[in-house]
C-alpha positions as CSV (number, residue, x, y, z in Angstrom):
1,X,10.9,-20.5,7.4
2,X,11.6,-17.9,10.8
3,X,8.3,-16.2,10.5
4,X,9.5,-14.1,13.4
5,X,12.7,-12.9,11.9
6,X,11.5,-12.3,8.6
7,X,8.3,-10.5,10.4
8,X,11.1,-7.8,12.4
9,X,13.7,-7.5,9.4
10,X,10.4,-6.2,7.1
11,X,10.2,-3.8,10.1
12,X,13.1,-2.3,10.3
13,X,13.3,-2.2,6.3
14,X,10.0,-0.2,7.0
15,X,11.3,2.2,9.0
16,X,14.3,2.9,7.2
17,X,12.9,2.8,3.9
18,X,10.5,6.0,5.2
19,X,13.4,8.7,5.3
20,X,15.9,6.7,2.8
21,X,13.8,6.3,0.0
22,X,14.9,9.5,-1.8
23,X,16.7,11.7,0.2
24,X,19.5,14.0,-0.9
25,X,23.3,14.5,0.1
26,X,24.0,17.5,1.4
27,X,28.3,18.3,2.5
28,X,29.2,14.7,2.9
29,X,32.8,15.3,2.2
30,X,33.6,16.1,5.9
31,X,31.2,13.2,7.4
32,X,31.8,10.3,8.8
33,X,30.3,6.8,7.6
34,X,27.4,6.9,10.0
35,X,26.8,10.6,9.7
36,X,26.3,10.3,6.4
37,X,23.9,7.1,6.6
38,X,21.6,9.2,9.7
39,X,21.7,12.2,7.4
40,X,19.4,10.4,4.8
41,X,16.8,9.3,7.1
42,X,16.1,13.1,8.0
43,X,16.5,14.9,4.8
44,X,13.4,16.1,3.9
45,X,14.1,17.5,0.6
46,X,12.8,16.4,-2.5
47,X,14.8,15.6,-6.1
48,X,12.7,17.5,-8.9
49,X,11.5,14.3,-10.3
50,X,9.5,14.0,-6.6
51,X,8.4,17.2,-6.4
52,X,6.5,16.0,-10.4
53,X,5.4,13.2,-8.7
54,X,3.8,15.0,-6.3
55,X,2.2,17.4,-8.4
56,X,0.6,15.1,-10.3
57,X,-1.2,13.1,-7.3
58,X,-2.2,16.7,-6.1
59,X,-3.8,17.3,-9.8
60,X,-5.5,13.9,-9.8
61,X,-7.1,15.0,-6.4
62,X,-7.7,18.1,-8.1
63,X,-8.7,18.0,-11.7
64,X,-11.0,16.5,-13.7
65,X,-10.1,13.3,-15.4
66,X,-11.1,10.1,-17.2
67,X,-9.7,6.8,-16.4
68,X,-9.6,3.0,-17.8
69,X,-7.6,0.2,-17.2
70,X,-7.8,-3.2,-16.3
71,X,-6.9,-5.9,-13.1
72,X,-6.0,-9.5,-14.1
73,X,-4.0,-12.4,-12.3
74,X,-2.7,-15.3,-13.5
75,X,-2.1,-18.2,-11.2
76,X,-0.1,-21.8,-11.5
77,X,0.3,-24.8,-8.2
78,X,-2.8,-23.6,-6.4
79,X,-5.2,-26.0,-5.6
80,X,-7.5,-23.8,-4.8
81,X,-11.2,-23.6,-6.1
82,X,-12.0,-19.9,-5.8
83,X,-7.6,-19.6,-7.2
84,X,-9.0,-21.3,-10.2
85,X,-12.1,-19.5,-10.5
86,X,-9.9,-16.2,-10.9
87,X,-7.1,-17.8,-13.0
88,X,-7.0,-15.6,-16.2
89,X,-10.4,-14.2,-14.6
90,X,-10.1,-10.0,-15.5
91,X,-11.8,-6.7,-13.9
92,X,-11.9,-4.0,-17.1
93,X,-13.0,-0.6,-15.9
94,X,-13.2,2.7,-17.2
95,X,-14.8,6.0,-15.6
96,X,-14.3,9.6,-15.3
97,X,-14.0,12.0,-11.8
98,X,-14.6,15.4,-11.3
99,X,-13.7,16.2,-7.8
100,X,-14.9,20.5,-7.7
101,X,-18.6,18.9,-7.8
102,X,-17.8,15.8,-5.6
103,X,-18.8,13.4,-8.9
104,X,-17.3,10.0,-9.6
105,X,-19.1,7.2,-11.6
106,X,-17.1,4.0,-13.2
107,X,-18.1,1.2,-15.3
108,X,-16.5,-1.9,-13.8
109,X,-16.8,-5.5,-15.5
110,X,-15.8,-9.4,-14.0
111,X,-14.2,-11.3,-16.7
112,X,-14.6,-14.6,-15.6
113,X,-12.6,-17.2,-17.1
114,X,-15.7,-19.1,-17.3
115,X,-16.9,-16.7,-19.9
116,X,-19.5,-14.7,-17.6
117,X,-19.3,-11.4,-17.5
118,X,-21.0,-8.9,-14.6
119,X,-21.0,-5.2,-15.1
120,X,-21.4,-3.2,-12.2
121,X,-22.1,0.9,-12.2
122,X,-20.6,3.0,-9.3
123,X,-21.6,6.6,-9.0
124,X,-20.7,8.9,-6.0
125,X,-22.6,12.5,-5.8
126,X,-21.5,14.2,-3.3
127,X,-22.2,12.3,0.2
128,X,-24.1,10.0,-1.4
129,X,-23.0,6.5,-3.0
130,X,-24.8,4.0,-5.6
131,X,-24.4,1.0,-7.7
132,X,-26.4,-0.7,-10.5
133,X,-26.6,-3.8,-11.8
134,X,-29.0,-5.7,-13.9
135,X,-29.1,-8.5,-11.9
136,X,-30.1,-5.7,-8.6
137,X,-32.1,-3.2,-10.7
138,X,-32.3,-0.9,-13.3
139,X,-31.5,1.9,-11.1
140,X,-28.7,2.7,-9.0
141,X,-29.1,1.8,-5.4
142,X,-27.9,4.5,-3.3
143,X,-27.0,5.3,0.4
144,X,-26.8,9.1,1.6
145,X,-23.5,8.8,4.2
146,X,-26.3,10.3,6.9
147,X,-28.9,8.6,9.4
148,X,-27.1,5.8,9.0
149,X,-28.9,4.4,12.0
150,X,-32.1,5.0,10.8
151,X,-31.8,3.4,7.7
152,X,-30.1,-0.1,9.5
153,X,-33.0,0.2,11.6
154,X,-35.5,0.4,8.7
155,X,-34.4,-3.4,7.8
156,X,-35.2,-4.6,11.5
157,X,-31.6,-4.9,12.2
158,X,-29.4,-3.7,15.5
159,X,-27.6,-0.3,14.6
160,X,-25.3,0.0,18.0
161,X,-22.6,0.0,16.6
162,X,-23.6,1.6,13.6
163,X,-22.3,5.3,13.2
164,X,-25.4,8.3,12.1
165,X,-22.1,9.2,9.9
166,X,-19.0,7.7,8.8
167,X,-15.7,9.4,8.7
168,X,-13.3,9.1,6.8
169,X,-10.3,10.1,9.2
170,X,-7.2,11.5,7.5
171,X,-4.1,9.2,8.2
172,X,-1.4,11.4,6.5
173,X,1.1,12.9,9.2
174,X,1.4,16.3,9.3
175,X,5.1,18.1,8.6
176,X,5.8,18.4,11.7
177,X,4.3,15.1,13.1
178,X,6.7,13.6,10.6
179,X,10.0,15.7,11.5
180,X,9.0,14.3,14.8
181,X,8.5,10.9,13.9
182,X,12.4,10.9,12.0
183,X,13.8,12.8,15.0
184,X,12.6,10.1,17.1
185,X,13.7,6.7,15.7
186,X,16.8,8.1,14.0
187,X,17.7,9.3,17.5
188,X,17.1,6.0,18.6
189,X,19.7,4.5,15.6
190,X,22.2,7.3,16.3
191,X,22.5,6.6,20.1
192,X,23.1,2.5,19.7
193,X,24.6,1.9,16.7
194,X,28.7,2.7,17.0
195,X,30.8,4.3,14.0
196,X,32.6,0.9,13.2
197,X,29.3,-0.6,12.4
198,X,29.3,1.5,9.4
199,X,31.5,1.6,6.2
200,X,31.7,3.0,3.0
201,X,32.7,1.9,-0.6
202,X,33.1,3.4,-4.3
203,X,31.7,1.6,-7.0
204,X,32.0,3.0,-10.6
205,X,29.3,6.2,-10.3
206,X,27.7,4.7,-7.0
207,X,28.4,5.4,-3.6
208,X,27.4,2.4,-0.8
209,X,27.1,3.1,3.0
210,X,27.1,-0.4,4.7
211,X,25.5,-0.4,8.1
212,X,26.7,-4.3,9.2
213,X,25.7,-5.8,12.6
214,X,24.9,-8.8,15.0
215,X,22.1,-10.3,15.4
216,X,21.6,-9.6,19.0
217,X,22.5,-6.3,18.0
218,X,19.9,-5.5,15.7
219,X,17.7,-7.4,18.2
220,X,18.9,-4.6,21.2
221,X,18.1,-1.6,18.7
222,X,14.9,-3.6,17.6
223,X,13.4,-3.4,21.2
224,X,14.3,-0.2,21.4
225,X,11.9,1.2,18.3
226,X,9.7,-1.4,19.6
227,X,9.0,-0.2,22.8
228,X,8.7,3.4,21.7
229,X,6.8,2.4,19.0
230,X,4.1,1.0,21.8
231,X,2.9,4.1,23.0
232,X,3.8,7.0,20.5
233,X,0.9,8.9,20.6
234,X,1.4,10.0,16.9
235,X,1.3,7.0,16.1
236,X,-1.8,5.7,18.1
237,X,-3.9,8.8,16.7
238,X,-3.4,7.3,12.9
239,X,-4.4,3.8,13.8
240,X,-7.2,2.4,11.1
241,X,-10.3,2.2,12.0
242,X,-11.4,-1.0,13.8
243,X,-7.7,-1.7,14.9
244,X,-7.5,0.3,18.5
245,X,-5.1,0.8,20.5
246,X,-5.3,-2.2,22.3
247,X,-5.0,-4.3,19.8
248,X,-2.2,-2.5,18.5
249,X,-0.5,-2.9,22.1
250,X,-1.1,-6.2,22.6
251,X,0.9,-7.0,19.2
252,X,3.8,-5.4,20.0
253,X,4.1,-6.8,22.9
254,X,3.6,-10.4,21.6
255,X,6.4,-9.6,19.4
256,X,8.4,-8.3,22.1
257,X,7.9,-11.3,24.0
258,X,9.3,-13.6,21.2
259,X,12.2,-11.2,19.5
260,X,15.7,-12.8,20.3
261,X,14.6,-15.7,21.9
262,X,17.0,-17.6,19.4
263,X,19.5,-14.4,18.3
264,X,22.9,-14.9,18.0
265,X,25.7,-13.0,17.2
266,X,27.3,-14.8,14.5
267,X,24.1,-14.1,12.6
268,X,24.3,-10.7,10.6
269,X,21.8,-8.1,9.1
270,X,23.0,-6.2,7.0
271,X,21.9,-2.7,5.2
272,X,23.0,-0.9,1.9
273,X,22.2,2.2,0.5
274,X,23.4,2.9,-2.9
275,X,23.5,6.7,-4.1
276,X,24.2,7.9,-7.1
277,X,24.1,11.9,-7.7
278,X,23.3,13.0,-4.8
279,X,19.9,10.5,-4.4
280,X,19.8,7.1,-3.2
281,X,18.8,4.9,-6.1
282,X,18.6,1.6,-4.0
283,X,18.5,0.1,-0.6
284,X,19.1,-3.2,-0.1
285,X,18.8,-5.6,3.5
286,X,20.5,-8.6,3.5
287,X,20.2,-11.4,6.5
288,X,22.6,-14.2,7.6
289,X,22.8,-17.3,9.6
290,X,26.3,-17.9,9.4
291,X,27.8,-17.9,6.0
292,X,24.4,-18.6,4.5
293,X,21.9,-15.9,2.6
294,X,18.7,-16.1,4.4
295,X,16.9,-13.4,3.3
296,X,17.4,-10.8,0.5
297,X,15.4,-7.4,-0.3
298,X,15.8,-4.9,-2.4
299,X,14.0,-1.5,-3.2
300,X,15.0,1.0,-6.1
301,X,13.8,3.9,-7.7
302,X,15.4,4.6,-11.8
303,X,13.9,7.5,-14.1
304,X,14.1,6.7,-17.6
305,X,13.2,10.3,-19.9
306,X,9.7,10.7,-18.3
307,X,8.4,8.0,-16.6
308,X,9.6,6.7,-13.1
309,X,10.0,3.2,-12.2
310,X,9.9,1.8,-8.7
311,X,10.5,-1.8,-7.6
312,X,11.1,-3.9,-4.9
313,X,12.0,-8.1,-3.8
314,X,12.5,-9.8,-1.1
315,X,13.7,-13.4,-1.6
316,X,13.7,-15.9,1.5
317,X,15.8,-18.9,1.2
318,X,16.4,-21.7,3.7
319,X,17.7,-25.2,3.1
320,X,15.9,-26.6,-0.2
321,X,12.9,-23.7,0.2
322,X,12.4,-20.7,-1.8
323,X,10.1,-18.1,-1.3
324,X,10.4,-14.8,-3.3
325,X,7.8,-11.7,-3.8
326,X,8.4,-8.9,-6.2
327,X,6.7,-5.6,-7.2
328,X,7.0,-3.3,-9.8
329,X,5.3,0.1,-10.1
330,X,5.8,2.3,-13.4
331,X,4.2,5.8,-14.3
332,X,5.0,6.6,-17.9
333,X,4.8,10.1,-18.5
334,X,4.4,10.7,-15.4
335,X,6.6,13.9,-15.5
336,X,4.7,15.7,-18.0
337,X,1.8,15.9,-15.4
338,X,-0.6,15.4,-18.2
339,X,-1.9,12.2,-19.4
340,X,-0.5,9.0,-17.5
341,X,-0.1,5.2,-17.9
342,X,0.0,3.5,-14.5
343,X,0.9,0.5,-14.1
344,X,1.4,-2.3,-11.3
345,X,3.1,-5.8,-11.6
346,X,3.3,-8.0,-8.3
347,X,4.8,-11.6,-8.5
348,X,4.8,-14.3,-5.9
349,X,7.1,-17.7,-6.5
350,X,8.0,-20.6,-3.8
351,X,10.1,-23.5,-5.0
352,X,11.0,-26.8,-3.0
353,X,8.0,-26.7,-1.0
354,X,5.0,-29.3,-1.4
355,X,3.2,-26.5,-3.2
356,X,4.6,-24.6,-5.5
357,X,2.9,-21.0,-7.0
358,X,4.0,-18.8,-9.3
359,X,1.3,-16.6,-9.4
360,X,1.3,-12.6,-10.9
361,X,-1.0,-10.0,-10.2
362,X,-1.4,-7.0,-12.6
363,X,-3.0,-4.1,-12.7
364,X,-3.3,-0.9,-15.7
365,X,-4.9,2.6,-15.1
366,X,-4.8,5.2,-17.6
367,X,-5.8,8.5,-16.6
368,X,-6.2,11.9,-18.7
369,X,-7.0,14.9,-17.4
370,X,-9.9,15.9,-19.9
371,X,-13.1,16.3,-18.5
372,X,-17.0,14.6,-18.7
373,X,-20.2,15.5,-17.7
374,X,-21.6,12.8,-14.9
375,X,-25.0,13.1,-14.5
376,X,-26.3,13.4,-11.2
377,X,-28.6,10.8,-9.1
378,X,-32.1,11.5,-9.4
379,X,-35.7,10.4,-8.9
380,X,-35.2,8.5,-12.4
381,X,-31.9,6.6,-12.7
382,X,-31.8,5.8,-9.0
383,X,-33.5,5.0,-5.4
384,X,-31.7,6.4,-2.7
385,X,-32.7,4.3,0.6
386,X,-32.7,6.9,3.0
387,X,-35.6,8.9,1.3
388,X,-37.5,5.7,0.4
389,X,-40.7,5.2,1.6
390,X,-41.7,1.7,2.7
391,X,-43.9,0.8,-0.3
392,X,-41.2,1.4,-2.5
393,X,-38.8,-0.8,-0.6
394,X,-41.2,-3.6,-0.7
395,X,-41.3,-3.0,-4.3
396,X,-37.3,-3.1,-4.9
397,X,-36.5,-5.9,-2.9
398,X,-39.7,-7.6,-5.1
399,X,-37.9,-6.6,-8.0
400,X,-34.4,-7.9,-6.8
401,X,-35.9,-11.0,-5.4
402,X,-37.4,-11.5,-9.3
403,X,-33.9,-10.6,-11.1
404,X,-32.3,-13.2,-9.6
405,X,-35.1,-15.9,-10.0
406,X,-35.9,-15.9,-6.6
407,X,-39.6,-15.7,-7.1
């Protein structure tokens, strides 16, 4: 397989995907092809069914709820001890928030297909966070997010590097560091790629704009995003945490350095979005050497009464090989804003190669917004670190120590 063709289409699908996903059209009778194609990767307006969506994230941040579900994977062709282990292994969970007091707990379960099962407690109070387990203690062990250094210190080990606090830093981008952002890289699209690249077709209900070019085009306006990409400073102030801005230099320019070493313009990338009633339902990115279908993926968004449904593929094929990855994301109900079944589906299949997987990944979370008392940590159903004094570490770790028959 091209790893480093596949690795710069999934880009440019990224950044396209940001403003197409669901954007609106606006007076496209009197615009041309490309016009039209630009305008959804700056629209910022949402359909109604977004603007539910988004209320009921904001009320999940919000209000208080209750929550259960389950995480399970299936998987077949791995030869893989720890793959095996997990095969039609489970996590079951249930728990409640209520995020005006800062109070979280969950009850979270291993399933092993062995037939062992590990329950775990999590509790978060405020800045401070705990787990219990029977084979720890009967009491939560808990870490107050403060004196951090101390506390490494306390177990005889280095705390350089080791923050008093940590941070969470916010990552979202601002409205304006977003209009930005689109102004930016669409600029970039709208000054290299020419009108005839673009096309436009009826299909029954559906509209479909057709942006069709060269490889070594698509390599040109690659570079281009690439190289701005390297040092926007918008972008450098949201990196994660541990991933600097070196680091984040360093691999852009690798992939500088190796982008359309082998491009050619018989090869083709080509780019489809599908609207239907004023709101693109599908985007699809479609890559060719020659006359043959490398690389196929496909995002789309459907509403079906209340619940919305998102999924996406992307299918590599090349000779006898096959490699395809799929998810699907539902929300049922999710437009009454009230109680809501999420639910997550992600498949990986390869065929022709010397080891096939089918594997599947799924995941269930209920949530209802009803509340329940969470008790708070105190001197008797926990042992927060920070406050403890040395005998009473000595006397955990001598009751860890004997929980799991080390003494």
């Amino acid at each position: 397989m091209k790893k480093k063709i596949l690795l710069v289409v999934v880009l440019v699908v990224l950044l396209l995907g940001v403003g197409a996903a669901y954007a609106y059209f606006e007076t496209d009778f009197f615009k041309t092809e490309k016009e039209i194609f630009l305008s959804y990767l700056l629209n910022d307006e949402m359909t109604t069914d977004e603007e539910k969506m988004a209320q009921y994230f904001e009320k999940k941040e919000t209000t208080s709820h209750t929550y259960s579900g389950e995480l399970g994977m299936t998987a077949n062709g791995m030869e893989d001890e720890s793959v095996e282990m997990l095969n039609g292994s489970n996590i079951t969970f249930e728990g409640a928030t209520n995020p005006a007091q800062k109070l979280t707990e969950m009850e979270l379960t291993a399933n092993l297909a062995t037939g062992v099962n590990i329950p775990i407690m999590y509790k978060q109070d405020g800045e401070t966070y705990g787990i219990q387990t029977n084979l720890l203690d009967e009491r939560y062990i808990a870490i107050r997010n403060e004196n951090l250094k101390a506390l490494v210190e306390m177990f005889g080990l280095d705390s350089t590097s080791v923050p008093d606090k940590i941070e969470v830093e916010d990552m979202t981008f601002t409205e304006e560091e977003t209009k930005t952002l689109k102004e930016k890289y669409v600029g970039i699209l709208e000054e290299d790629l020419p009108e005839e690249l673009f096309s436009k077709e009826k299909v029954d209900s559906q509209t479909i704009i057709t942006l069709s070019m060269g490889q070594d085009k698509f390599v040109e306006v690659l570079r281009k995003i690439l190289e701005t990409l390297r040092d926007d400073e918008i972008i450098l102030n949201k990196l994660p945490v541990g991933y600097d801005k070196e680091t984040f230099q360093s691999s852009i320019d690798e992939i500088l350095s190796d982008i359309g070493k082998t491009s050619s313009s018989e090869n083709k990338v080509e780019i489809k979005l599908y609207i239907e009633n004023k709101a693109i339902n599908m985007l699809e990115l479609k890559y060719y050497e020659g006359d043959a279908n490398i690389l196929n993926a496909v995002i789309s968004t459907e509403t079906v009464e209340n619940d919305v449904i998102v999924e996406a593929t992307m299918r590599v094929q090349e000779n006898d090989e096959t490699a395809e990855i799929s998810a699907k994301v539902q929300y049922k109900d999710i437009l009454t804003l009230d109680n809501v079944e999420e639910t997550i589906q992600v498949k990986m299949l390869t065929e022709g190669t010397t080891e096939d997987i089918d594997m599947s990944i799924d995941f269930t979370n209920t949530v209802k917004f009803e509340e329940k008392e969470i008790e708070n940590f105190n001197d008797t159903n926990s042992i927060i670190l920070n406050d403890a004094t040395e005998e009473e570490m000595m006397d955990l770790l001598t009751a860890i120590y004997s929980n799991l028959g080390l003494m």
